[in-house]
Backbone bond lengths (Angstrom), bond angles and torsions (degrees), N, CA, C in turn:
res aa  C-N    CA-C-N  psi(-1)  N-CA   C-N-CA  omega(-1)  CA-C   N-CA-C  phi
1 X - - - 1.443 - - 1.530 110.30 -
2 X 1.433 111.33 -27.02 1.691 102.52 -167.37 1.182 90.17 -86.17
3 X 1.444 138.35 -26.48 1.508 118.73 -158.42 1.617 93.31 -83.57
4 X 1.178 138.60 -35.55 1.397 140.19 177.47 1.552 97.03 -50.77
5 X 1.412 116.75 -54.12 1.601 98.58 -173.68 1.052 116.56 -73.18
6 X 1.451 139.22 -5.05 1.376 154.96 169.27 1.201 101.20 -65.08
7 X 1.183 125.50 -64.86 1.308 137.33 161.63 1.660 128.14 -17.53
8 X 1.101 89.85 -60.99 1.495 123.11 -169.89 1.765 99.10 -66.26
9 X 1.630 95.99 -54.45 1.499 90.44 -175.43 1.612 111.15 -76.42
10 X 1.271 119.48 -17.27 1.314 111.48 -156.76 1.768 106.05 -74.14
11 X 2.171 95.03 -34.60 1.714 83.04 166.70 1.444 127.77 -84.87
12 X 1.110 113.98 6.01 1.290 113.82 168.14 1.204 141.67 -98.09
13 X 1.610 108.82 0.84 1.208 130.11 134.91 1.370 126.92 -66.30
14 X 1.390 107.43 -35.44 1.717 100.43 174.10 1.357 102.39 -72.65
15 X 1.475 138.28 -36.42 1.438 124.46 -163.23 1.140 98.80 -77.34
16 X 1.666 137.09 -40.42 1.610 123.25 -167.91 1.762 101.87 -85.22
17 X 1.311 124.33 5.80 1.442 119.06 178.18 1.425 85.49 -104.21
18 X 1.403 164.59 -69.74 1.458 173.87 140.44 1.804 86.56 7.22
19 X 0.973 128.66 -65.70 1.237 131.06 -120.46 1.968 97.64 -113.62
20 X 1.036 94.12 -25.71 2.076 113.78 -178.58 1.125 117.84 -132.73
21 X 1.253 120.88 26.40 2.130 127.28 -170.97 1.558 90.40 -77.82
22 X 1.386 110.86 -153.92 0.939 157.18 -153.60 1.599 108.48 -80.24
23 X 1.336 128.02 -38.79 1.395 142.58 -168.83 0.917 97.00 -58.30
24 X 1.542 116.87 155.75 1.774 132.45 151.89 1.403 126.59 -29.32
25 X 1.453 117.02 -34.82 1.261 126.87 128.74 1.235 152.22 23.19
26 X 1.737 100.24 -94.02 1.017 129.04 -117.61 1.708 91.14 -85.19
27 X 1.486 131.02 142.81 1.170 132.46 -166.46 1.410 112.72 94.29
28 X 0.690 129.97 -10.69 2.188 127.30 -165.48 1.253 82.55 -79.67
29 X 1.827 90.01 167.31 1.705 111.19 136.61 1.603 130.89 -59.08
30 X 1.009 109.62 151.02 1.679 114.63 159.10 0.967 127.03 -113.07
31 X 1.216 140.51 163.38 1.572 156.82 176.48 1.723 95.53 -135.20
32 X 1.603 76.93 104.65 1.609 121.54 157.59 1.429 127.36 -60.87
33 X 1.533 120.17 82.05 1.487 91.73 -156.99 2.078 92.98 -114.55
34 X 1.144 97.47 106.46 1.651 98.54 -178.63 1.698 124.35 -79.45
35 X 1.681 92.83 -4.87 1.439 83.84 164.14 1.353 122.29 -74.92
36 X 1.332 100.86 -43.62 1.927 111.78 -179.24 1.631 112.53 -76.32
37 X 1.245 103.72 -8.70 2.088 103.39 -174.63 1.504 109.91 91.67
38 X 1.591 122.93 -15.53 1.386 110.36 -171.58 1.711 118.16 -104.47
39 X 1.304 128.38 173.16 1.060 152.55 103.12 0.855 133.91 -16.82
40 X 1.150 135.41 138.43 1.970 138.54 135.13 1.261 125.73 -175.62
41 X 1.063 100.70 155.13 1.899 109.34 -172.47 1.552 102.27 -80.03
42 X 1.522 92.14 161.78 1.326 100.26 -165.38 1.956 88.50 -118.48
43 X 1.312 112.14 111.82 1.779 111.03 179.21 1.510 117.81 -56.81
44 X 1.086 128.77 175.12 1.522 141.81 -171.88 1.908 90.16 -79.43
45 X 0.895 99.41 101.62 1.667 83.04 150.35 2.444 90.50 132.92
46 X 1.304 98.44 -17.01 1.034 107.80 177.19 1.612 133.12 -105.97
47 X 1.429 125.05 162.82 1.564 98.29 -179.34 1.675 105.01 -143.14
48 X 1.382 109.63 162.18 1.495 110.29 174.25 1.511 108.41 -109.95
49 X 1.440 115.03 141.14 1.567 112.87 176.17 1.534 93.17 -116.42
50 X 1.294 119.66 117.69 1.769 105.75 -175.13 1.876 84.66 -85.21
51 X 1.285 126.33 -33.07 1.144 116.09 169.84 1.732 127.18 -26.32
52 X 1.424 98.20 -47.50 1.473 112.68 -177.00 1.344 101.16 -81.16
53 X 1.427 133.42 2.75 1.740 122.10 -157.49 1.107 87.40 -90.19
54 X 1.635 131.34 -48.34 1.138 135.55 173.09 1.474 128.65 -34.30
55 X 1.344 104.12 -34.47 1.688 100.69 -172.99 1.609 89.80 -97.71
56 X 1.165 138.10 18.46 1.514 118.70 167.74 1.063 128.12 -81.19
57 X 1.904 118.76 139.50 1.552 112.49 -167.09 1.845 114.00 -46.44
58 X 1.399 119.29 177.39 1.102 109.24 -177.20 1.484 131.55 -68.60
59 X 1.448 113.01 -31.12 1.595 108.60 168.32 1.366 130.63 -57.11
60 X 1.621 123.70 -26.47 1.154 138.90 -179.40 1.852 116.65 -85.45
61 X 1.101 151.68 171.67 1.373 141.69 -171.41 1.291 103.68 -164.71
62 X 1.645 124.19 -32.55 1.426 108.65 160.41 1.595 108.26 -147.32
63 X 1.395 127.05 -170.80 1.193 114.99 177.29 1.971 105.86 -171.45
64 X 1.475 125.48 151.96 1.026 109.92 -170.26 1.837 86.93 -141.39
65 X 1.539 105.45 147.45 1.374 107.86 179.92 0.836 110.14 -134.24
66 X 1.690 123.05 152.84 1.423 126.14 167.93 1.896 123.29 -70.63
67 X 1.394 108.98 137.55 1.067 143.59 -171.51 0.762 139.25 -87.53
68 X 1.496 132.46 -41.75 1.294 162.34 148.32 1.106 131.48 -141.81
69 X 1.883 108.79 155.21 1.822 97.99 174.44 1.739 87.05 116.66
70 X 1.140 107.25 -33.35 1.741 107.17 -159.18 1.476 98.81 -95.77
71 X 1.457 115.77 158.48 1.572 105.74 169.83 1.471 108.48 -86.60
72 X 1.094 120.78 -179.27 1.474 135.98 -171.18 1.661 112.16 -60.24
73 X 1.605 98.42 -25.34 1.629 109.33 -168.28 0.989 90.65 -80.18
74 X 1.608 136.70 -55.03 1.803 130.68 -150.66 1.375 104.38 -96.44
75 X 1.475 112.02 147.46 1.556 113.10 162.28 1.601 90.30 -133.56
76 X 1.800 100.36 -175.60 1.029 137.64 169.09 1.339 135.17 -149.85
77 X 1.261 125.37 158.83 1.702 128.24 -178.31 1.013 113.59 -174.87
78 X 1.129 108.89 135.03 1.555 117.44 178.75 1.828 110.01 -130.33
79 X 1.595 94.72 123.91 1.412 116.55 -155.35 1.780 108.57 -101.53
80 X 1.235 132.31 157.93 1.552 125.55 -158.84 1.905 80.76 -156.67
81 X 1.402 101.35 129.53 1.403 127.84 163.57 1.080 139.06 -148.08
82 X 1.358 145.98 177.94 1.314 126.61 143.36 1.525 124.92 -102.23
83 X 1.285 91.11 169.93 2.173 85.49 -165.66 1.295 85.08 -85.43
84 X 1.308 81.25 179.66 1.864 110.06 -165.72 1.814 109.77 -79.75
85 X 1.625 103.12 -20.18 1.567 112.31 -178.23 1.722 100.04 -152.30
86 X 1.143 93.67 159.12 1.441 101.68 -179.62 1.521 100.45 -81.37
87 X 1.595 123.36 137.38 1.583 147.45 -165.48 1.162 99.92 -112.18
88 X 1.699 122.90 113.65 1.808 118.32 157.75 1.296 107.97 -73.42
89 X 1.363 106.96 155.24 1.608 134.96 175.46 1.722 97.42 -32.40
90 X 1.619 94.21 -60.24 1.832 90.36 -168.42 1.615 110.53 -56.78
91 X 1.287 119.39 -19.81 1.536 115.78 -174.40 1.299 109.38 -101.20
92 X 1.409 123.80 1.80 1.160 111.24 -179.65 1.509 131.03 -46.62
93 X 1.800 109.67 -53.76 1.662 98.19 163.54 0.839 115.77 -51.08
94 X 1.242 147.59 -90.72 1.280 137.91 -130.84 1.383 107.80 -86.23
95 X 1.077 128.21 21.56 1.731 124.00 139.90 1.529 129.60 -118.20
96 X 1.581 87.00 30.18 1.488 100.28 179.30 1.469 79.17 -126.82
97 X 0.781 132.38 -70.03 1.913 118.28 -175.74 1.504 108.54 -58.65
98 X 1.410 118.07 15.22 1.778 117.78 173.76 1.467 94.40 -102.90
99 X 1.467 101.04 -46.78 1.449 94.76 -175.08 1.673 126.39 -82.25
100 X 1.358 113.60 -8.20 1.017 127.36 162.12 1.846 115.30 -47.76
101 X 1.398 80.39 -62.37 1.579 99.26 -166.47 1.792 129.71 -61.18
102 X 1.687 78.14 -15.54 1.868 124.35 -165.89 1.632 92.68 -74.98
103 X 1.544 110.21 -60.96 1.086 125.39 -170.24 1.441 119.20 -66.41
104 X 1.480 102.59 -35.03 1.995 117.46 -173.01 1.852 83.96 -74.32
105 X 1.039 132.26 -45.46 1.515 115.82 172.83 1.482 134.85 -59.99
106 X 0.997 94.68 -29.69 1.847 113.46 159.52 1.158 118.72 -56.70
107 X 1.365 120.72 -79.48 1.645 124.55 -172.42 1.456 110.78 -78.54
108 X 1.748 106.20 -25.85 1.995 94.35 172.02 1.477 103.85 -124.76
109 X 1.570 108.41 60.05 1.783 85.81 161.46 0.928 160.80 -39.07
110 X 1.764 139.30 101.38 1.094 155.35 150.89 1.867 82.50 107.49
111 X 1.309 94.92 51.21 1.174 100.11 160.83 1.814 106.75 -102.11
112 X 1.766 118.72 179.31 1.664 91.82 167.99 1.436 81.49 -123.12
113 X 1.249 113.45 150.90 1.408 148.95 145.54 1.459 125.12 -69.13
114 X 1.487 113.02 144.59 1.547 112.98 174.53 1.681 96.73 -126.21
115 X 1.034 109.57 153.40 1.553 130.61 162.51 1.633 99.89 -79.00
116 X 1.442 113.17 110.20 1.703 111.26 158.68 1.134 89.21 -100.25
117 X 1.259 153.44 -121.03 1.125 134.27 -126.33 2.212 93.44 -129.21
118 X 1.676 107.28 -171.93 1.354 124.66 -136.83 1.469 81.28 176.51
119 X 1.880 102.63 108.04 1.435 109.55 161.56 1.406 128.44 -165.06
120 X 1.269 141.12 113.61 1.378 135.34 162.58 0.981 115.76 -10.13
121 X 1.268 121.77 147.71 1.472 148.47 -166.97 1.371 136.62 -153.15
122 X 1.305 109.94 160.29 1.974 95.59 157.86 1.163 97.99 -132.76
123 X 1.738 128.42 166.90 0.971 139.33 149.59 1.584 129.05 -115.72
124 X 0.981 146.26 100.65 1.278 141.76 -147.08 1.758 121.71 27.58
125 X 1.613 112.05 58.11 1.331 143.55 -136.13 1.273 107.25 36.83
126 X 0.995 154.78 16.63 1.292 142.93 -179.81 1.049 104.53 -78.24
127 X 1.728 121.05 132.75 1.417 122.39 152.44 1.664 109.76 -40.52
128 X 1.657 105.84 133.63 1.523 120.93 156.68 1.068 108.65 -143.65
129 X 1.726 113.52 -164.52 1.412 125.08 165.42 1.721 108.48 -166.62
130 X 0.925 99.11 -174.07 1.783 88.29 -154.12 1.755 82.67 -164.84
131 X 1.506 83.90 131.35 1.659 110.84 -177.99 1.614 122.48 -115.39
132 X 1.113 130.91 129.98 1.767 115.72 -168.14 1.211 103.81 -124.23
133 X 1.256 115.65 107.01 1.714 129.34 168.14 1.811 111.10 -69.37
134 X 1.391 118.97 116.01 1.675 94.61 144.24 1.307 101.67 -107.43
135 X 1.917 97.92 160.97 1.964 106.34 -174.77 1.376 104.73 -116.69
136 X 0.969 129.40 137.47 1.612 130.36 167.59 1.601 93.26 -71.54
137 X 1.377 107.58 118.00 1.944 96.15 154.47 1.363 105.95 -135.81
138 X 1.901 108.16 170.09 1.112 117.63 175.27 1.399 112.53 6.64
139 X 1.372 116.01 163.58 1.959 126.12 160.17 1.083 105.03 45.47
140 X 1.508 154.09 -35.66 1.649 131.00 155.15 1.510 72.86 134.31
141 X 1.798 125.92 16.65 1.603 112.02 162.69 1.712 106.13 -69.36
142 X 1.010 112.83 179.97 1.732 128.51 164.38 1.443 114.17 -126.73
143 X 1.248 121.41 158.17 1.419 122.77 160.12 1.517 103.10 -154.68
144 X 1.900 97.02 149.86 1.424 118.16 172.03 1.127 148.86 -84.46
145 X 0.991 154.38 143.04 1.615 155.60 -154.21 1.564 106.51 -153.30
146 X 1.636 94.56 98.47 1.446 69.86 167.38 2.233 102.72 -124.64
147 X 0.785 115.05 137.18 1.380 139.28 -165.12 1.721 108.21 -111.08
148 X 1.772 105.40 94.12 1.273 113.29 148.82 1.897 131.46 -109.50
149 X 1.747 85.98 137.54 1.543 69.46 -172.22 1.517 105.75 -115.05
150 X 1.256 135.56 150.20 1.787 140.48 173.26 1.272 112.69 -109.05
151 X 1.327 108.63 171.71 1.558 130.90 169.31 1.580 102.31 -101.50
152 X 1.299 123.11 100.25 1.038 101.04 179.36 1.473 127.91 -91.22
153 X 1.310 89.41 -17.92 1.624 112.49 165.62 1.578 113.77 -151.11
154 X 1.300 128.88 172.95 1.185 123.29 -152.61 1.345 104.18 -82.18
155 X 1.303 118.93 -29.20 1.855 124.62 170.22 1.526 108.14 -98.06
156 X 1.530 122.18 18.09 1.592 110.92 158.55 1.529 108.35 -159.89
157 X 1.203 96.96 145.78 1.545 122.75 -176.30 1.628 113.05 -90.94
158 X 1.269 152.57 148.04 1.406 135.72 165.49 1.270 105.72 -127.37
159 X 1.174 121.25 -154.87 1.649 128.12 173.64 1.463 110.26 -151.04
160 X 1.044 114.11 173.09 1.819 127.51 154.97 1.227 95.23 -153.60
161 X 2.013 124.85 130.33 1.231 145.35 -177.34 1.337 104.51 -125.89
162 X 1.288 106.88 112.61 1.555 117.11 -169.19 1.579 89.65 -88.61
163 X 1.348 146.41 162.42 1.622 151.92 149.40 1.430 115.71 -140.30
164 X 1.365 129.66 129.47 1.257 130.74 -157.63 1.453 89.51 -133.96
165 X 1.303 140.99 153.93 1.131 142.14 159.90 1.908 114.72 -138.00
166 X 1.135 113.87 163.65 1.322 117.78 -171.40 1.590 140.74 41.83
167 X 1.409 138.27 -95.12 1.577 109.95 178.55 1.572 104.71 -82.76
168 X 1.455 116.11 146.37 1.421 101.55 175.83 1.338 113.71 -78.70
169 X 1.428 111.86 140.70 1.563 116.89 178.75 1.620 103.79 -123.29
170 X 1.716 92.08 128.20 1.777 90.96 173.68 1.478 120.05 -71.42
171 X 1.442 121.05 -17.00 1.387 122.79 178.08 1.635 89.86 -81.43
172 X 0.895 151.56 -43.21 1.476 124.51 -146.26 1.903 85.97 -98.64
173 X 0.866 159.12 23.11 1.048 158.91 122.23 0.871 145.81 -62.39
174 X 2.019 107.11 -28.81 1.331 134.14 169.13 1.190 90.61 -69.33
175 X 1.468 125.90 -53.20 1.679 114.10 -161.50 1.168 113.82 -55.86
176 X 1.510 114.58 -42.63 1.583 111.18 178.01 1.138 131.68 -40.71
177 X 1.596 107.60 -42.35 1.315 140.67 -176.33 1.904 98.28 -56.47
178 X 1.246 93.24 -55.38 1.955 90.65 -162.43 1.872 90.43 -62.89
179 X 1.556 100.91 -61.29 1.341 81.96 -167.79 1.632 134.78 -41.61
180 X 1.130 99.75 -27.94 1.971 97.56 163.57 1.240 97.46 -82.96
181 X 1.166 163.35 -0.55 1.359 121.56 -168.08 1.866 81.41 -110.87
182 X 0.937 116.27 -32.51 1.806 113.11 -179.26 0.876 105.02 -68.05
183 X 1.588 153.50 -28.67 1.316 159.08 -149.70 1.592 99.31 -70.44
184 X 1.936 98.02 136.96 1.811 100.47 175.64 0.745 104.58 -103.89
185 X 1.563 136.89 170.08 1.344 152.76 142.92 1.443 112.95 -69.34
186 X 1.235 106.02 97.71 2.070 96.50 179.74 1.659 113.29 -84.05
């Protein structure tokens, strides 16, 4: 019995040291998302409705948005799924800039998109890569997309879809930023 609670505690020290260290982070909530395998913190200024996770179309499984701080014109969200097929390492770009591009057609139709940048990654060591859409929309605003996808295990792939819309803000971008790089593999 004691070695089970040894046990017990020993991973649960790794998840609240993983999960509450040192990072920008470190202390938040998370959103648990067990369809996709991951983790992630939820930043100061943003919120999760698991209520709302439920009503999300089927590719998506949870999602967390900003709250405040932003003006009325800009939002944000950052969305967690799993892909539709499991992605090898070697294909990772270019089905992360498919699905990028997949997605910038979804939320901005027949809008055009640019590729800013296309780059290798890790996610809680996991091989990833991470794709950055800007969108021309309406009124001569822009909005961002940025689209990473992982291996989270060898038979599944997941995502995190950052979406930014209207004035660009370097803090709400930074957040995006932490939330993938804090993100676990469950």
């Amino acid at each position: 019995m004691a070695l089970v609670v040894a046990a017990v505690c020993a991973v649960a020290a790794t998840w609240w040291t993983r999960s509450d260290g040192s990072g920008p982070l470190a202390g938040r909530p998370r959103v648990t998302d067990t369809r996709a395998g991951l983790s992630y913190a939820v930043p100061e200024g943003w919120k999760h409705d698991a209520a709302k996770d439920n009503g999300l179309i089927g590719g998506f499984s949870s999602q967390i948005s900003r709250t405040s701080g932003a003006d009325s014109s800009s939002g944000a969200t950052v969305l967690a799924g799993r892909a539709g097929r499991t992605v090898a390492r070697a294909d990772l770009r270019r089905a992360t800039e498919a699905a990028a591009r997949s997605n910038a057609e979804f939320f901005f139709p027949d809008r055009p998109a640019t590729l800013v940048t296309s780059q290798a990654t890790e996610v809680d060591g996991r091989p990833a890569h991470t794709a950055v859409l800007e969108i021309s929309t309406d009124g001569g605003d822009s909005a961002r997309l940025e689209m990473t996808l992982l291996t989270v295990r060898g038979e599944r792939t997941s995502f995190l879809l950052g979406v930014t819309t209207g004035a660009s803000d370097p803090t709400v971008t930074q957040d995006i930023h932490e939330v993938v790089a804090d993100a676990d593999v469950r």
